[in-house]
C-alpha positions as CSV (number, residue, x, y, z in Angstrom):
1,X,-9.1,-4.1,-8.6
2,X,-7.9,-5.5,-5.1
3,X,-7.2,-8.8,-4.2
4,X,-9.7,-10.0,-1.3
5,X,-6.9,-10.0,1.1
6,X,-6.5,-6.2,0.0
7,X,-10.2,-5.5,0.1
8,X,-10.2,-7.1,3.6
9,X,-7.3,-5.2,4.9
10,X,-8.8,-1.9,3.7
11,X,-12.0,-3.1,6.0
12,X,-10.4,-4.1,8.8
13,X,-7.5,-1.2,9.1
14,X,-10.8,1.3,9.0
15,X,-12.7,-0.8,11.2
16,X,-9.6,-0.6,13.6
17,X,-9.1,3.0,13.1
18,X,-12.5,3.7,13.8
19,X,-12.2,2.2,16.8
20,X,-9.2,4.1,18.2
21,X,-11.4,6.9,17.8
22,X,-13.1,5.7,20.3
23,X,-10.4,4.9,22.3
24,X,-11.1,1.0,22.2
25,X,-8.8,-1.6,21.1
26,X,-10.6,-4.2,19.7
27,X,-9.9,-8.6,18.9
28,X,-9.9,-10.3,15.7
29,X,-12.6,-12.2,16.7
30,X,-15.0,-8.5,16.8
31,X,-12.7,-7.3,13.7
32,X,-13.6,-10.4,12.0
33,X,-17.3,-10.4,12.3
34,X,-18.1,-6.7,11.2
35,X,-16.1,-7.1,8.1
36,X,-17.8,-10.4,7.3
37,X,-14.4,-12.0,7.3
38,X,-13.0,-15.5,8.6
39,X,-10.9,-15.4,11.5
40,X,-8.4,-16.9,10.2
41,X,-8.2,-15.3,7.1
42,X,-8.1,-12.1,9.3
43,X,-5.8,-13.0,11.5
44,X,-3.4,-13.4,8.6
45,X,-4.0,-10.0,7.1
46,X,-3.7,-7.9,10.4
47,X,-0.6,-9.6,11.2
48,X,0.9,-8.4,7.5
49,X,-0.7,-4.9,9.1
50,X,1.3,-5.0,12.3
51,X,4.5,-6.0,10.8
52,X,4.0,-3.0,8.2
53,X,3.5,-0.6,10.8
54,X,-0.4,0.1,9.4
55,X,-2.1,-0.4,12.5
56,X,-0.4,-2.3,16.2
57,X,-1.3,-4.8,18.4
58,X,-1.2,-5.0,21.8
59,X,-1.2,-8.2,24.1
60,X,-2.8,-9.1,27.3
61,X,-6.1,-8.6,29.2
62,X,-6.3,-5.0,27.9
63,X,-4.9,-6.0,24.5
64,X,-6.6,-6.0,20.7
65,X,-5.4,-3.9,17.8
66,X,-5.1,0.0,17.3
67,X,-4.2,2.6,15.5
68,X,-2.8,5.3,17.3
69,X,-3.8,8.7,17.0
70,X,-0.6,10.6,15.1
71,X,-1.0,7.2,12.3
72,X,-5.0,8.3,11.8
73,X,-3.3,10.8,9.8
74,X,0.3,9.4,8.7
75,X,-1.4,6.2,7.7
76,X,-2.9,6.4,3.8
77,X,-5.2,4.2,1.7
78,X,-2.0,3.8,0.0
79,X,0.2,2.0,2.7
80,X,-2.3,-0.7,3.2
81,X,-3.2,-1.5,-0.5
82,X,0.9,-1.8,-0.9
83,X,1.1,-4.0,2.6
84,X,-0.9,-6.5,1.1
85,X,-0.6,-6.4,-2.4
86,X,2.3,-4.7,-3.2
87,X,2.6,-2.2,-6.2
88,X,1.9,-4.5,-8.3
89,X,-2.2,-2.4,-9.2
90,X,0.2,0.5,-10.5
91,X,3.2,-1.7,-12.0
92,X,1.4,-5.1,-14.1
93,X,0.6,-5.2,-16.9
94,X,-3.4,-4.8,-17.2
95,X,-3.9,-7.6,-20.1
96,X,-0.9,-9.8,-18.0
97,X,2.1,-9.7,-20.0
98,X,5.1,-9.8,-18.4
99,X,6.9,-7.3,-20.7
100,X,4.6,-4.7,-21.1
101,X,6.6,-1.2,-20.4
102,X,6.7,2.0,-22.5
103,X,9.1,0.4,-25.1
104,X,6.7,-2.4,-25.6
105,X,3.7,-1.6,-24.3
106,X,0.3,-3.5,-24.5
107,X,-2.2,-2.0,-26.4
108,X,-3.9,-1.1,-23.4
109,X,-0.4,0.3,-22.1
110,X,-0.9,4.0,-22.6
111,X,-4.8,4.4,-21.6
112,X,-3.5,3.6,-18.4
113,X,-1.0,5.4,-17.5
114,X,-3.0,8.4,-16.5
115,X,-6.0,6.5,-14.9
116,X,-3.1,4.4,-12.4
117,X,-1.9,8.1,-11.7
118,X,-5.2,8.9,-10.8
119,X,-5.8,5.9,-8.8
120,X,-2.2,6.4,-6.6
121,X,-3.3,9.5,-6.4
122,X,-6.2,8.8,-4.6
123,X,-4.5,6.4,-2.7
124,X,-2.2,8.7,-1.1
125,X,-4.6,11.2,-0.3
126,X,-7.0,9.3,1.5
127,X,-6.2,8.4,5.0
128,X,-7.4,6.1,8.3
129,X,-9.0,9.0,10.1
130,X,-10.8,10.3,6.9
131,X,-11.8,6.9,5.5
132,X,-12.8,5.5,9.0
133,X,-15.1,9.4,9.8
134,X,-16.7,8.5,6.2
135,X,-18.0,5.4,8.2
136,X,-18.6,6.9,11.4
137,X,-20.5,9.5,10.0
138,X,-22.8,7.5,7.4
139,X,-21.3,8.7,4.0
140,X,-19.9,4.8,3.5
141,X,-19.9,1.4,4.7
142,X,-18.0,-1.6,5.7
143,X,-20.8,-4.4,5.3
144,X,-23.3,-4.5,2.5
């Protein structure tokens, strides 16, 4: 459903978040490792985070990335998935044709309408502080 830089983001932004919780900022190298992610590959993807306002960095001995504690709340499932991937999960065409719309829609075009409300819907209801105290609390995972 997400691209691996999504699914990675999602990690990482609830990894961070559950962090802040804590009051820690933490490095990408930590970050990294308990989402099973390459460095690199996550450096990438928090920067795309910082720059979208998802979660913030900070520099210097005391530095790392955080989420602050008002964004737990502002911050939704949604905001990340369209960070990294844009809205293109709600907008493209699910068989890949580039003129699929309600005028000429796929044959798939119509079951799906309802079940990509149902998915934004989701989306926007879920935020950092509830996806990262799923975690916290056992009811979810970030690793396998």
């Amino acid at each position: 459903m997400f691209s691996k830089s999504c699914e990675y983001g999602i990690r990482a932004a609830i990894y961070v978040a559950k962090q802040s919780m804590k009051d820690r900022k933490v490095g990408i190298k930590e970050i990294a490792k308990s989402i099973s992610s390459p460095e690199a590959f996550t450096a990438k993807i928090l920067q795309k985070l910082t720059k979208t306002n998802v979660i913030r960095s900070a520099k210097g001995p005391n530095g790392g990335f955080f989420v602050v504690q008002d964004d737990l709340d502002r911050v939704k499932l949604w905001n990340i998935v369209f960070a990294l991937d844009g809205n293109s999960l709600l907008e493209d065409c699910s068989l890949g044709l580039h003129k699929c719309n309600a005028e000429k829609p796929c044959p798939l075009h119509s079951k799906f309408v309802k079940i990509r409300e149902r998915i934004k819907d989701a989306l926007e209801k879920a935020t950092l502080r509830s996806l990262a105290e799923e975690v916290s609390g056992g009811a979810a995972f970030l690793k396998r």
